[in-house]
FIPA-851259 format. One record per residue (C-alpha): residue in one letter; y, x, z. Coordinates in steps of 0.1 Angstrom, whole numbers, plus 5000, padded with zeros to 4 digits. Example, Ala and Ser with C-alpha at 12.3 -4.5 7.8 and 13.67 -1.06 7.14 Angstrom:
FIPA-851259
A495551235078/S498951375071/
END
This chain:
FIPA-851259
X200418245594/X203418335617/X201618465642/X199018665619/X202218845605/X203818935638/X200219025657/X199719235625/X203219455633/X203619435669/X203819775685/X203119965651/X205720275643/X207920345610/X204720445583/X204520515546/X207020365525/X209220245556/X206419995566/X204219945590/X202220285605/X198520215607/X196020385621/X192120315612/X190420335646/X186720345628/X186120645607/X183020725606/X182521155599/X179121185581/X178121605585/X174721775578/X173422045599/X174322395592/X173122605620/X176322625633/X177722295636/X175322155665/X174821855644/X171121705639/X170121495607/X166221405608/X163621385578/X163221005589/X167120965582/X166821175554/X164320985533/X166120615548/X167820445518/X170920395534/X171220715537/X170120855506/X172320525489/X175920735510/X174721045497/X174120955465/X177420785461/X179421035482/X178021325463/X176521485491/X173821765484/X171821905505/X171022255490/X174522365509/X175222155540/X178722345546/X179922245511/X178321875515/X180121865546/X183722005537/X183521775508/X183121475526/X186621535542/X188421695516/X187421305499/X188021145532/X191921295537/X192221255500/X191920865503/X193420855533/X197021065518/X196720795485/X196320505510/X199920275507/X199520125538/X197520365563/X198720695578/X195920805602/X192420745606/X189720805640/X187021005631/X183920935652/X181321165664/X177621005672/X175721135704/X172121165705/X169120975724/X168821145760/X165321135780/X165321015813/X166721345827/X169621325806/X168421595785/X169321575747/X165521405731/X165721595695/X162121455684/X163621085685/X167221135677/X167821055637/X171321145637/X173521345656/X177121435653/X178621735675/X181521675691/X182822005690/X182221935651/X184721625654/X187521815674/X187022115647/X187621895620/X190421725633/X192222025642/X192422135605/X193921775593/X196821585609/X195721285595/X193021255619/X192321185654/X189021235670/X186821035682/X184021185700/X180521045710/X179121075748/X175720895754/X176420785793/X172520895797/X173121245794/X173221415828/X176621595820/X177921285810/X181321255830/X181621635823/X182021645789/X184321355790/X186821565802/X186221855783/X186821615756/X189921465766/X191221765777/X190721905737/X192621585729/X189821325721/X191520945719/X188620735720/X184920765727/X182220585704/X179020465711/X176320285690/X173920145724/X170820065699/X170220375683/X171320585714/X168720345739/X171520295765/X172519935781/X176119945786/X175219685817/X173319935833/X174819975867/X174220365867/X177220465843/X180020335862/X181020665873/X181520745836/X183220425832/X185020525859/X186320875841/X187020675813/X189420455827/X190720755848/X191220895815/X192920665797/X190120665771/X189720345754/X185420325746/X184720175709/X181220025711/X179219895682/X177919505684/X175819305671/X172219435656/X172019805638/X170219815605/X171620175592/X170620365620/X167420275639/X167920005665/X165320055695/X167119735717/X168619515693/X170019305727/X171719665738/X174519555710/X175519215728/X178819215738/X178319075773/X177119365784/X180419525781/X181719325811/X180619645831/X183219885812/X185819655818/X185319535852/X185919925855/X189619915839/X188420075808/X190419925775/X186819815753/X187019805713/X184519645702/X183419695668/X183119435639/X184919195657/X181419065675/X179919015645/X176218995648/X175619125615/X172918875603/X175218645575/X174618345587/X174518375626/X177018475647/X175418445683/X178318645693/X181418465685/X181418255718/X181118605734/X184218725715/X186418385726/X185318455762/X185818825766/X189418785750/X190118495776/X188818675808/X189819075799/X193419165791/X191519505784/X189519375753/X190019455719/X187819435687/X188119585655/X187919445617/X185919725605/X182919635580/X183919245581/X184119255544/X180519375536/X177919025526/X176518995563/X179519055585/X182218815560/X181318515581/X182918645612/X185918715587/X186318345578/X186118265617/X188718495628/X190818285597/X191117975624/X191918185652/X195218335650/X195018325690/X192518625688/X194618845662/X196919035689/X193519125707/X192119275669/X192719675654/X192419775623/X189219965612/X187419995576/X183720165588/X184420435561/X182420565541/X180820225535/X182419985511/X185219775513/X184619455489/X186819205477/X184918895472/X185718755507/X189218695486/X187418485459/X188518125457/X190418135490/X193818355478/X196318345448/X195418535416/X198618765422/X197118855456/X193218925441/X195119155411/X196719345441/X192919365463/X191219425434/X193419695420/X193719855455/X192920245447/X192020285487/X189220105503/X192020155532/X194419965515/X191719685503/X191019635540/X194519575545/X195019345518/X192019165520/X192719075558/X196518985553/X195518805522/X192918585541/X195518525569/X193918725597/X196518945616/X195919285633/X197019575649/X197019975644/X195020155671/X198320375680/X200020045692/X197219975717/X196320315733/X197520505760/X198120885759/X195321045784/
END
C-alpha cells in the first residue's frame, strides 16, 4: 500500500492537526427557491422520494425556503469545521435544461441551482470554494464562463443526463475551449442518474469526455466511472483507458461507498496505478456508509470508521482503510 499512501499525500498542503490539507471537490449545495435566489425546484422533484428522503433527514422545510436554505450550510460548514481530516470543500451549482436556442427550458428543468447563489454562498464561508454549473447548450454559454471565473469559480460541474447535453457533441468545443483557456478543470457526472431525471442515460459514459480533453481541459470525472448499477461496471475499461491515454484525467471517490457504487470501490483496491489520477469527494449531503469496511479491515480501523463524527472523515477512513489512495482537489488544480 506504498503507493496508496504516497498518491494519497502528494501535492497536498500542511491541514488540520499538521496533516495532510484536503479539499472535497464534490459538495453538492441543495437551495430552494426564494424569489430572489434564481434557483428552480419543481413539483415533480418535490413529490420524488429522494428528495423528500434529503429533506426529511436534513430538516429542510419548505414553509421558509431562506431559513431551509441557510440551514443547510450552517450544517454543511458545521461538519466540515468538526471534520479531522478535511479543510475545504467544492460546492456545486446545477444548471438547467436549455431548448434548442439555448434558452433556459423552465417547464422541463426539475432542479436548478443559480450560480450567482453558489458564488454568494461561498463568499460568506472560507471553507468553501465554488463550483458553479454551465449547461454548454445555453447560447451564452462561453460568456458566463468567464463571468464565473472572473468571480473566482474553480471548477465547473455538469450532470449530462438530467441537463440533455452530449459532452461528444462537436458544437461545444469553443466552451471547451474557454475552459482550458481558463484553467477550469470541468467535473462531469458518470455512469446512469437515478436522483435526478435521466433523459440519455448513454450522455453519462465517460467516452464521450474524449472531446473535453482533446481540448486541454483537466476532466474530473465523478464516482470514479462507476456505472452506478451494483453489479455492472460497463465503465471500468473506460476508466483504465482514459487514465492511459490523457495526462489530463482525473476521477473522484465521491459516493463510492453507497450499496450500488461499492463495487467500483473494491476495483480501484487492485489498482494502486490509478490512485495518483483519483480526488477526494464525499457527494454530500448523501451518506457516507461503512460497510464497505466489513470483513476486509482490522477491528481497530472499523471502531475508528464507525465512530467517525464526519461523513468527511468516514470517507477518508473508509478509503485509506480499504487501501485505495487519493488526492485533494487543491494539489491538482491550476489557479485561472
Amino acid at each position: 500500500m506504498v503507493g496508496a499512501a504516497h498518491a494519497s499525500h502528494e501535492g497536498a498542503a500542511q491541514g488540520k492537526g499538521g496533516g495532510m490539507s484536503l479539499v472535497d471537490c464534490h459538495v453538492h449545495l441543495a437551495a430552494l427557491p426564494d424569489g430572489r435566489n434564481g434557483c428552480l425546484v419543481s413539483r415533480r422533484a418535490l413529490k420524488s422520494l429522494p428528495f423528500r428522503y434529503l429533506r426529511w433527514k436534513l430538516s429542510l422545510g419548505l414553509e421558509d425556503p431562506s431559513a431551509s436554505n441557510r440551514k443547510y450550510v450552517t450544517d454543511l460548514v458545521a461538519e466540515l469545521r468538526s471534520s479531522r481530516h478535511v479543510d475545504r470543500a467544492v460546492v456545486l451549482g446545477m444548471d438547467g435544461i436549455y431548448d434548442s436556442a439555448g434558452r433556459l427550458d423552465e417547464a422541463r428543468t426539475d432542479f436548478l441551482v443559480a450560480n450567482d447563489h453558489v458564488l454568494e454562498v461561498v463568499g460568506e464561508h472560507a471553507e468553501l470554494l465554488a463550483g458553479v454549473s454551465i449547461n454548454p447548450r445555453r447560447r451564452d454559454a462561453v460568456e458566463e464562463l468567464h463571468r464565473c471565473a472572473e468571480r473566482g469559480a474553480v471548477l465547473v460541474k455538469v450532470l449530462p443526463n438530467t441537463q440533455r447535453f452530449d459532452p461528444a457533441d462537436p458544437a461545444f468545443r469553443p466552451f471547451y475551449r474557454a475552459l482550458a483557456e481558463r484553467k477550469l478543470p470541468l467535473l462531469s457526472h458518470v455512469g446512469y442518474e437515478f436522483t435526478l431525471s435521466g433523459h440519455d442515460q448513454s450522455f453519462g459514459d465517460p467516452a464521450r469526455l474524449r472531446a473535453p480533453l482533446d481540448e486541454g481541459v483537466m476532466v474530473i470525472a465523478a464516482h470514479a466511472c462507476s456505472s452506478g448499477l451494483a453489479i455492472r461496471e460497463q465503465f471500468f475499461p473506460s476508466l483504465l483507458d482514459l487514465v492511459r491515454r490523457h495526462t489530463g484525467f482525473h476521477a473522484d471517490v465521491s459516493g463510492l461507498t453507497l450499496p450500488n457504487r461499492c463495487g467500483i470501490l473494491f476495483r480501484l483496491r487492485r489498482h494502486p496505478e490509478l490512485h495518483p489520477r483519483l480526488l477526494f469527494g464525499t457527494d454530500y449531503p448523501l451518506p457516507v456508509l461503512h460497510l464497505p469496511a466489513w470483513g476486509r479491515v482490522g477491528l481497530p480501523q472499523l471502531r475508528e470508521i464507525v465512530r467517525a463524527g464526519s461523513r468527511f472523515d468516514r470517507q477518508v477512513l473508509v478509503c485509506r482503510a480499504l487501501g485505495v489512495g487519493f488526492r485533494s482537489f487543491e494539489a491538482v488544480r491550476s489557479p485561472a
